[in-house]
LOVO-419279 format. One record per residue (C-alpha): residue in one letter; z, y, x. Coordinates in steps of 0.5 Angstrom, whole numbers, plus 500, padded with zeros to 3 digits. Layout:
BEGIN
AZYX;...
***
This chain:
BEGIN
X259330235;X259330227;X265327224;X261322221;X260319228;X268322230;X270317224;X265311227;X268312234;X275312233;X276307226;X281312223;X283312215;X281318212;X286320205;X285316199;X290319194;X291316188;X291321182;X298321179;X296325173;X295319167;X303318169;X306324169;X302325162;X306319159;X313321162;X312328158;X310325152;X316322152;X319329155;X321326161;X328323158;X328316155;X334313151;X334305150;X330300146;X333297141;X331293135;X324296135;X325303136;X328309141;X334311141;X336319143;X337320150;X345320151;X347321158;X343320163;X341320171;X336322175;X330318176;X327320182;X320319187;X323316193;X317318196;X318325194;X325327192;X322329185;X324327180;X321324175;X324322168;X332322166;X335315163;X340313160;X347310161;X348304157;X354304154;X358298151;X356300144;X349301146;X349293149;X353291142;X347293139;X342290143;X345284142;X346285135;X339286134;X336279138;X341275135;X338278128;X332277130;X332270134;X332266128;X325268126;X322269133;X324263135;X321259128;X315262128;X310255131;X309256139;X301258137;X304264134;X310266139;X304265144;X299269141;X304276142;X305273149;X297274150;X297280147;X302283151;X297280157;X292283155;X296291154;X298290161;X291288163;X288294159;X293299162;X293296169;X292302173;X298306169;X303301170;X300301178;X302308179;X308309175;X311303179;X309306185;X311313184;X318311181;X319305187;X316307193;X311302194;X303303196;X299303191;X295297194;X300293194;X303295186;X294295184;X293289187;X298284187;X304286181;X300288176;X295282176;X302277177;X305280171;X299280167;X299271170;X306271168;X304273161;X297269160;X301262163;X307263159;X303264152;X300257154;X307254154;X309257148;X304253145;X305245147;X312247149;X315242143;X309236146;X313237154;X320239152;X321234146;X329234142;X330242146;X332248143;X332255146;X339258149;X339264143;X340271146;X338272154;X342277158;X337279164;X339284170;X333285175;X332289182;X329295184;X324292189;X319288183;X321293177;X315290173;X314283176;X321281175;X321283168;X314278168;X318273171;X324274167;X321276160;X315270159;X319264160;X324267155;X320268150;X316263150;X321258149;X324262143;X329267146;X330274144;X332278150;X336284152;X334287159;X337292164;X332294169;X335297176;X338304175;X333306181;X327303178;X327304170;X321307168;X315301168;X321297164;X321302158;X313303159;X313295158;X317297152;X312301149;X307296150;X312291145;X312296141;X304297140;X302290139;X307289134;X312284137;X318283132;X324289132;X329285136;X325280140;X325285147;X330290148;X330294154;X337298155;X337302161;X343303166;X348303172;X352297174;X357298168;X351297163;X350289167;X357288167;X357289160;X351285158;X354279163;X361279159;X359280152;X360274148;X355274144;X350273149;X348265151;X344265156;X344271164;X338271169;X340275175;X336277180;X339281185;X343280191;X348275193;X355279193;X353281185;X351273184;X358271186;X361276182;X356275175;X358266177;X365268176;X365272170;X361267166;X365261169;X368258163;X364262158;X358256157;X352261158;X346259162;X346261169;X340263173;X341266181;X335269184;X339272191;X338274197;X335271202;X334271212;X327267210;X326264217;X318265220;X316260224;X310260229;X309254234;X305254240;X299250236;X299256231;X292261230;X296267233;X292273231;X293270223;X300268224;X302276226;X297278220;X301273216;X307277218;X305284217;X305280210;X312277211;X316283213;X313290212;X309288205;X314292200;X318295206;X321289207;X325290201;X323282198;X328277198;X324272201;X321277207;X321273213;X326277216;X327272222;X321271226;X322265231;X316263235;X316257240;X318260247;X310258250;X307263247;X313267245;X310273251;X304274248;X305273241;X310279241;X305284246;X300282241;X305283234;X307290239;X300292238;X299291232;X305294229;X302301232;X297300228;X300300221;X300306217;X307310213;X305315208;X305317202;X305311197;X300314192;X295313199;X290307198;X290308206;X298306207;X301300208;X308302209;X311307202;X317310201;X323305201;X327305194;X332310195;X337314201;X342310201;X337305203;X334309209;X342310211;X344302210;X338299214;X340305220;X347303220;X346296221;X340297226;X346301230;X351296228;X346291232;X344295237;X352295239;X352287240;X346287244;X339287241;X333292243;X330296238;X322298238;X318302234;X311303235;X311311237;X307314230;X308318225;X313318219;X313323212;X319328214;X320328207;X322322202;X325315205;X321312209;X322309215;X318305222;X317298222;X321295227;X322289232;X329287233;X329283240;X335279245;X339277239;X342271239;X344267232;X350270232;X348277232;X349281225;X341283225;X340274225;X345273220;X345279215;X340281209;X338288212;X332290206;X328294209;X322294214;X325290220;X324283224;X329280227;X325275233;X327268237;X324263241;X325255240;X323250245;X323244240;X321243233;X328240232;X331247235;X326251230;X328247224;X336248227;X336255228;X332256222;X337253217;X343257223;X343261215;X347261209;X341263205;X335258203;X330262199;X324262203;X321259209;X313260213;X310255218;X304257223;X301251226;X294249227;X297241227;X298239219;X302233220;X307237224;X307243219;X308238213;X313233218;X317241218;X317243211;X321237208;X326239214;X327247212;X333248207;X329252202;X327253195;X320255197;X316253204;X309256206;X304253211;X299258214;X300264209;X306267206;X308271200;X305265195;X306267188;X303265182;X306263174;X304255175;X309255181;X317255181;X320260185;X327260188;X333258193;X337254195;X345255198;X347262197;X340264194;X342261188;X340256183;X334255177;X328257179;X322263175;X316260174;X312254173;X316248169;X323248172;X322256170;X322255163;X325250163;X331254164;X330258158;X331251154;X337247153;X338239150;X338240141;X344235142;X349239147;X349245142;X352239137;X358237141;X364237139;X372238143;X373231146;X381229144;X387229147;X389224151;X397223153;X398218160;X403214160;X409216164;X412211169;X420211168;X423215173;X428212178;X429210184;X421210188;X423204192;X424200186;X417201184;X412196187;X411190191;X407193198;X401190196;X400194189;X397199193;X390201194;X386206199;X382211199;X375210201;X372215206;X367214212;X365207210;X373205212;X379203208;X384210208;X392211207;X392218203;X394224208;X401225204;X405220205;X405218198;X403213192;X402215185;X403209179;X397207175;X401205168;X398200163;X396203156;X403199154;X407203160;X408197165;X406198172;X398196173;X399198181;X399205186;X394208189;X395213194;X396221192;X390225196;X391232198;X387237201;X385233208;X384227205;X377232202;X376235207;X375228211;X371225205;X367231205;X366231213;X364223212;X359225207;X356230210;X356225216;X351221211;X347226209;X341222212;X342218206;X337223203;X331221208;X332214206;X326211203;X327211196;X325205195;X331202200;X335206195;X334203190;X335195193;X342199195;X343200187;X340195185;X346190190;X351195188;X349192180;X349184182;X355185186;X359188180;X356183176;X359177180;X366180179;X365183171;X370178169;X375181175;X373188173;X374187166;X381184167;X383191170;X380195166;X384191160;X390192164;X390199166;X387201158;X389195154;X382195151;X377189152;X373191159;X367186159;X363191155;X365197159;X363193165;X356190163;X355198161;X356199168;X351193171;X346196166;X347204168;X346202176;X339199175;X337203170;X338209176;X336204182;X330204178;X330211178;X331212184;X323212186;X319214180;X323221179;X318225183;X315232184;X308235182;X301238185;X300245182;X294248182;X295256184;X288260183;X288261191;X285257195;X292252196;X296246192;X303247191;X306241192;X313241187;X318235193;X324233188;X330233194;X337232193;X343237193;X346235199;X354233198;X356232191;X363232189;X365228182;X371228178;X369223173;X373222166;X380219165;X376215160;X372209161;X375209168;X369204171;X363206168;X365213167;X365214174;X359209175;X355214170;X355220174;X355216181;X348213180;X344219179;X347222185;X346216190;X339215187;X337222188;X339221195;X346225195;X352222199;X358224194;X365224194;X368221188;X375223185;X376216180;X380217174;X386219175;X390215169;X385208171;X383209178;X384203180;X377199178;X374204182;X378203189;X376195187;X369198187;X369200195;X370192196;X362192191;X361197195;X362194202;X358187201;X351191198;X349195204;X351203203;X351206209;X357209212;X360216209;X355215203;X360213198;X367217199;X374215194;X380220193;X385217188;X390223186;X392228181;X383230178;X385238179;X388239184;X382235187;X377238183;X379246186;X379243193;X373241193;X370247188;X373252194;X370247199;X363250203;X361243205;X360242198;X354243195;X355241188;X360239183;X360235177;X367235173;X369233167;X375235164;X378240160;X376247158;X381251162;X381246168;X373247168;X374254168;X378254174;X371249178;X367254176;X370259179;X372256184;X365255187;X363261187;X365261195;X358259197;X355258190;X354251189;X352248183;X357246178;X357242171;X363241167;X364238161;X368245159;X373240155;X368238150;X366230148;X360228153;X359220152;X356217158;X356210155;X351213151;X344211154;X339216151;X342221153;X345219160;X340214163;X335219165;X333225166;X339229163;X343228170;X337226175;X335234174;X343236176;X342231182;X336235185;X332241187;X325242187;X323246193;X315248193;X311246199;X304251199;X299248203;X291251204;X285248205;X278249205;X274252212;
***
């Protein structure tokens, strides 16, 4: 038999090399060592580190160690050069951004190589899939450059970006970092991986070619000191990381209090759901996609398989079968699907945490195959009898492996899908559209593909929820993470205010019993845990009243009652908007006995602060069902539908200032947006708003939606900052006391705004009556949806 007929006979893949030679020519024209890019030239190479082909173990170039003087002059570059870049007219930043489209367009197939020499991953996939995505970044942001003054009216750009991307997308994270910032009007300083540098300094190159200003783009290469320098250095206003959660928490901690711009993109356990109504053999391609696209080092990676329990038998003989087929080789193979992962410390992890799992019980399989000898590679691997509780469910592994379960119900697959503390991504098969799309609202997660997996497109916002992180890259929101309001750079230092003190004496001669307000908290009147009043003086230092001292439990009662209301979010906008809309008129039939309080704890005429008021809760009942979502058009065959939803729990601390409408202010927008909050009034005037829980009683809130806690606003604000059953956190306060929030919440990430001690005027209804405090009170999550036969 020829081997023609040999081939036709068992459908075998012969080698299809990919030259590696136009990449190794650029790597010597540079003499295989790089220094840094900054201010439109190279520096020499200082000290460097190996930059090495994990496929290999060769080394490919040597890269320098950033160092603080290195971060300080790259910073004093952008900043020299933002003020041009970002007066040139968006026509004009857009052309350099088409340009550079069109350079990575040109040299494609060099960027491809050099990514999969220096990476790891087939040359299908950085040929096929990046590259093309960089170039879409580049192309669609050029758009937004030009009409970005028509869609962000009164916005400026942050000024100079600090940007810290991972070694898994070396390329297309720098496309998705870089295209928004500069289309906005920013200038950049950015560090590639330490493992994966060398398509960044060729980006650099291009820069350089098509004549971007000096200063606009520069790329300093290094370790994880050269990021900790960038993320601390002062003269950077704005951070964009992506990477994993433990660095995450650390980068929200340094930057607390510092008033930089933060974006997240985390880490990621994406469930993969496959109902029993599914096309198997499509959902187990899909999850090829899932999971051993890019080894599996995607933080998206649909990690977690959970396949209902019918067909759970089949599903897994035939995804046994499949895996048997998939080939591990040489990245630089056209015929691969599996390359090389990033490095050996990688290999080790991935094998420890296999080991570590194995201990608590799961079954490994591997498909008997060949593997290189040579290079971290490493077989693709099925994780079976696991319970949620094994680390293999719960931790994020980055490399080939999947994790499987069963579910019986729906409801037990969104449960066990949601069983995560991360929330970035999410895969549904099933062949019944209204069950997909009754599930995907339902998955805690900033992305949901229905029958497909591993969208992306520039059009399309990606990003997390919970521990994945906040902002999202791409699409409106994306660059709208790169612009700020043109009057918050104008505020000023809010003034000093001295509350009044009581008299010290004896605590029995105080007060009459019935001067004692409670707390409200699950829909119910509440003594405060400690035991203790604290005294409400008037502006003149007589005795207004008490109101109850809440401490750590009261929080975590109020937080367990709003948390017990999350339905709120479900609730017909409509009916949310009736419900505010009552609030208001019952305000509004009591305005003279809420002005006369205010008048007596503030000593000012609170007829004008209680009008302000009424007005803001209708302006946010009529907000509640018109602030919606978008479609997008992706160049696949699928829309994206861009849902607005609620945060979840959100913890407000309103201003001692404007005691009613200050709280109002901030509560409107989260009870709009569907989030049930747990309000911290002002503690030198608390007393208008536990008069308010009575408004609240007689206009249909629901139970747990609306909670009060009276007390000391810092000492609360920590408790609710360090709490994890908080999912965000408004505060306003001072700029030491805003410092402590943020730092506070990097437990599990929640998202936080804090006035940082500067003079926000909530009465001030431009600013404060719409979209400013509608887009902290939301998330977008994007639903991919196919169509066509």
């Amino acid at each position: 038999m020829n081997k023609i007929a040999q081939i036709f006979d068992s459908l075998e893949y012969g080698p299809a090399p990919e030259g590696p030679q136009p990449a190794l020519d650029w790597l010597e024209s540079h003499g295989q060592a790089f220094g840094h890019y900054i201010d439109g030239k190279w520096t020499k190479p200082g000290d460097t580190f190996a930059s090495e082909n994990p496929a290999s173990g060769k080394i490919l170039a040597q890269v320098s160690k950033g160092t603080q003087a290195d971060v300080d002059a790259a910073v004093k570059a952008a900043r020299g050069a933002f003020k041009g870049w970002s007066g040139l007219s968006g026509y004009e930043r857009g052309r350099y951004l088409y340009a550079i489209a069109r350079a990575v367009q040109k040299h494609s197939r060099l960027f491809a190589v050099l990514e999969s020499l220096d990476n790891g991953k087939p040359i299908r996939e950085s040929r096929d899939i990046d590259i093309p995505l960089v170039a879409r970044h580049f192309y669609h942001h050029a758009g937004w450059a030009q009409h970005l003054n028509r869609t962000f009216p009164d916005h400026v750009p942050y000024g100079v970006c600090g940007q810290i991307i991972p070694w898994n997308f070396p390329l297309l994270m720098l496309s998705w970092k870089i295209a928004p910032a500069l289309a906005a009007g920013n200038t950049i300083i950015l560090k590639p991986a330490e493992f994966t540098s060398l398509t960044a300094l060729l980006f650099a190159e291009i820069c350089d070619r098509i004549g971007l200003p000096k200063g606009v783009v520069n790329i300093v290469t290094g370790e994880g000191e050269t990021g900790q320098a960038i993320v601390e250095h002062d003269g950077i206003d704005k951070i964009a990381f992506t990477g994993s959660t433990e660095v995450g928490k650390a980068i929200r901690a340094a930057t607390a209090g510092t008033g930089k711009g933060l974006s997240l993109e985390l880490g990621g356990k994406s469930p993969y759901l496959v109902f029993e109504d599914a096309d198997i053999d499509s959902a187990i391609e899909g999850l090829v996609d899932a999971i051993w696209f890019n080894q599996g080092q995607v933080c998206c990676a649909g990690s977690r398989l959970l396949v209902q329990e019918s067909i759970e038998e089949r599903f897994i003989a035939k995804l046994k079968k499949r895996m048997a087929t998939l080939r591990v080789g040489d990245p630089l193979d056209k015929s691969v699907d599996i390359g090389a992962l990033v490095a050996q410390i990688q290999v080790t992890r991935v094998k420890d945490l296999l080991k570590a799992g194995a201990s608590e019980g799961a079954v490994i399989y591997e498909p008997d195959m060949d593997v290189p000898g040579q290079g971290c590679f490493l077989k693709p691997t099925l994780v079976t009898n696991v319970s949620p509780a094994n680390s293999l469910v719960s931790e994020e592994i980055f490399g080939p492996v999947l994790v499987a379960m069963s579910f019986r119900t729906p409801e037990e697959a969104v449960a066990l899908a949601n069983n995560t503390k991360y929330g970035l991504a999410a895969t549904i098969w099933s062949e019944n559209i209204n069950l997909a799309l009754d599930i995907a609202p339902k998955i805690k997660a900033g992305v949901v593909w229905i029958n497909g997996t591993n969208n992306f497109d520039a059009a399309v916002g990606f990003g997390g929820y919970k521990e994945s992180g906040f902002g999202r890259e791409g699409g409106r929101e994306g660059l709208a993470a790169y612009l700020k309001p043109a009057w918050e750079k104008a505020l000023k230092a809010a003034p000093t205010t001295k509350a009044t003190s009581a008299k010290s004496g004896n605590p029995l001669d105080a007060t009459q019993l019935d001067q004692t307000a409670k707390m409200y908290i699950g829909g119910k009147q509440a003594r405060p845990d400690s035991g203790y009043d604290r005294q409400v003086i008037g502006a003149s230092g007589q005795l207004v009243g008490e109101v109850g001292e809440g401490n750590r439990k009261d929080i975590r009662n109020a937080v367990e009652a709003a948390r017990g209301a999350l339905s709120w979010a479900t609730t017909a906008a409509h009916v949310r908007a009736q419900i505010l809309y009552f609030l208001a008129e019952n305000l509004d039939y009591r305005r003279d006995e809420f002005a006369d309080r205010l008048k007596a704890q503030t000593g000012k005429d609170g007829a004008r602060e209680v009008a302000a008021a009424v007005e803001r809760l209708f302006a946010f009942a009529g907000w509640a069902d018109k602030y919606d979502g978008a479609i997008h058009n992706p160049p696949q065959r699928t829309v994206a539908a861009a849902m607005v939803e609620p945060i979840g729990v959100m913890g407000i601390v309103a201003p001692d200032e404007m005691p009613l409408l200050g709280a109002i202010a901030l509560l409107a927008p989260a009870l709009a947006m569907g989030n049930p909050a747990v309000l911290v009034p002002s503690q030198t005037a608390p007393l208008s708003m536990t008069d308010f829980y009575q408004v609240i009683e007689t206009s249909d809130v629901p139970k747990g939606v609306i909670n009060i806690v009276t007390g000391d606003s810092v000492t609360l604000a920590k408790t609710l900052a360090e709490h994890d059953g908080v999912d965000a956190l408004w505060f306003m306060g001072s700029a030491e006391a805003s410092t402590m929030v943020e730092k506070a919440s990097t437990g599990n990430l929640k998202q936080t705004w804090t006035s940082r001690g500067l003079a926000y005027d909530l009465a001030d209804q431009h600013l404060f009556e719409g979209d400013y405090l509608l887009a902290r009170a939301t998330q977008i999550k994007n639903v991919w949806i196919p169509y066509g036969a």
